[in-house]
Each structure stands twice: as C-alpha cells, then as structure tokens.
VEXDREN-2710 file (C-alpha; in Angstrom, 1 decimal):
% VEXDREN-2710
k/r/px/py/pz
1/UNK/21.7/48.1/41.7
2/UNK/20.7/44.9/43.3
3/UNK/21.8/43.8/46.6
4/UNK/21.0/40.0/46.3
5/UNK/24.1/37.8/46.1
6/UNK/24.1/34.9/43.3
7/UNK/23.5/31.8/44.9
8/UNK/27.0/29.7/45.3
9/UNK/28.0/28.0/42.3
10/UNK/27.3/23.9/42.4
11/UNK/27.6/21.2/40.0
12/UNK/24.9/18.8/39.2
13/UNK/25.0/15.9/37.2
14/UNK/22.5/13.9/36.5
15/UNK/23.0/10.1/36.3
16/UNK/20.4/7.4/34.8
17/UNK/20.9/3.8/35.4
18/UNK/19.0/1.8/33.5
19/UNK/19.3/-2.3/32.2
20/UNK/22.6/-2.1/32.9
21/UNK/23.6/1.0/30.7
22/UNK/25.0/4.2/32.4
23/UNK/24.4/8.0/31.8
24/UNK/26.5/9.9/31.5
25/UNK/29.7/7.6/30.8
26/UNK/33.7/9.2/31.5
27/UNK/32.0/13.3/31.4
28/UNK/34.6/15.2/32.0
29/UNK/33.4/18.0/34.2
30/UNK/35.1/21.6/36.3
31/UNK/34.7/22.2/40.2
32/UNK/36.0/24.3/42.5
33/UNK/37.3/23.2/46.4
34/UNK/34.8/23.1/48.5
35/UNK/32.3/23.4/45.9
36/UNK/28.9/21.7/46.2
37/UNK/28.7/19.1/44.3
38/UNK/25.0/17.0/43.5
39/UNK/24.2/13.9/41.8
40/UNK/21.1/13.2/40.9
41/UNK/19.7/9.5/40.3
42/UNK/17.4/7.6/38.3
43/UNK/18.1/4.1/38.5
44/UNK/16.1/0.7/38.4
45/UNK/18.6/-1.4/40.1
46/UNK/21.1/-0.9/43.8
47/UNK/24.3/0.1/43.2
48/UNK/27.5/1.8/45.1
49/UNK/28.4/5.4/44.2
50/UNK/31.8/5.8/45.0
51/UNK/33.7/9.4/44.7
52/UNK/37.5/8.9/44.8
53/UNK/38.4/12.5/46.3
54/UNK/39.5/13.7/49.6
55/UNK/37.9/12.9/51.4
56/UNK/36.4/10.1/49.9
57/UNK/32.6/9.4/49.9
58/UNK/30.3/6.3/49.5
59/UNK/26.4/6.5/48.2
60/UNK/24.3/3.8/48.5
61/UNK/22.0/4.2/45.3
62/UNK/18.6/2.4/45.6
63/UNK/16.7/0.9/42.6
64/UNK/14.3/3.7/42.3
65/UNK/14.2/7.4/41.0
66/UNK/15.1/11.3/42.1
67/UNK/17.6/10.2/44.1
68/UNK/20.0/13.0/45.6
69/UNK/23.8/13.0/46.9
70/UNK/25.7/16.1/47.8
71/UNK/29.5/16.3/48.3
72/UNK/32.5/18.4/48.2
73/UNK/35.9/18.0/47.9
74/UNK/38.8/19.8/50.0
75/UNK/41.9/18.7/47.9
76/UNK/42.4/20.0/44.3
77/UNK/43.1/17.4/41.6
78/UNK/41.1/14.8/39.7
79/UNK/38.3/13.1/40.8
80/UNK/36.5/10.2/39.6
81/UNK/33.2/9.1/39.8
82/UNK/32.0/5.8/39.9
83/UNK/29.7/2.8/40.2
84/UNK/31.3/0.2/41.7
85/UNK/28.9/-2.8/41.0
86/UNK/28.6/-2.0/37.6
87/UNK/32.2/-0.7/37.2
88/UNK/31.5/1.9/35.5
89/UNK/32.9/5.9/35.8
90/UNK/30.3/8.4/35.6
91/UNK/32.6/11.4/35.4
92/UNK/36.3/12.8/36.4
93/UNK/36.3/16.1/37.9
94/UNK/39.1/18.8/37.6
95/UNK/38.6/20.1/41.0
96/UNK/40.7/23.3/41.0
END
C-alpha cells in the first residue's frame, strides 16, 4: 500500500491556431468546480481567449507557440471557450 496521493485531476486542452483555422472547434468537454483547468497554445497570429464562466477570465494569446493559461471556475454550469478576434468557440465545458 502506497501512501502517495494522485495528483489533483485537471483538464488540458490543447488549442492550435493556425491561417485562420482553429483546433479544436465546439469540444465538448467535463470539469469539476474549482478544477484546474489549462490551455495550451500554438498559434501564429494574436488573439483574445475569452472564458465565459464565473468568474470570467481574459488571455491575451501571442502569435507564437507553447503558450499556457490556467483557470478555474467557482459556479457550476456551462462554459464556453472562445476566441474573440476570430470568433470562434474552442470548447463548452459542463462544469459540475
């Protein structure tokens, strides 16, 4: 019998923006509250990632790769994740 815990469940997505075209595009995806949650970014031009939750959070994504952006979310319920230049949603979350 091991005492070492499992590290604490996250979610990662991993998002590539490239010539205009988005990956993923309208995942649907599971959280808990308070759950981390990390997005992780390749992209070759500067966007906004915006995370309609509560609270709600703003990322500045740069034109450039391995970029990281770490949130939770207090409030159950959906949750969408976007790109607000490019008007596109990467994902809705069922935060539960």
């Amino acid at each position: 019998m091991s005492n070492v815990q499992a590290p604490p469940t996250q979610l990662v997505i991993d998002v590539t923006i490239k010539g205009g075209d988005v990956t993923p595009t309208n995942e649907q995806l599971k959280a808990g509250v308070n759950e981390p949650i990390v997005v992780h970014v390749d992209s070759d031009a500067a966007d906004e990632l915006h995370v309609k939750s509560k609270p709600e959070h703003s990322f500045e994504v740069q034109a450039k790769p391995m970029q990281s952006f770490q949130f939770t979310v207090d409030v159950a319920g959906k949750v969408d994740v976007e790109l607000r230049k490019l008007n596109k949603t990467i994902a809705t979350i069922q935060v539960q």
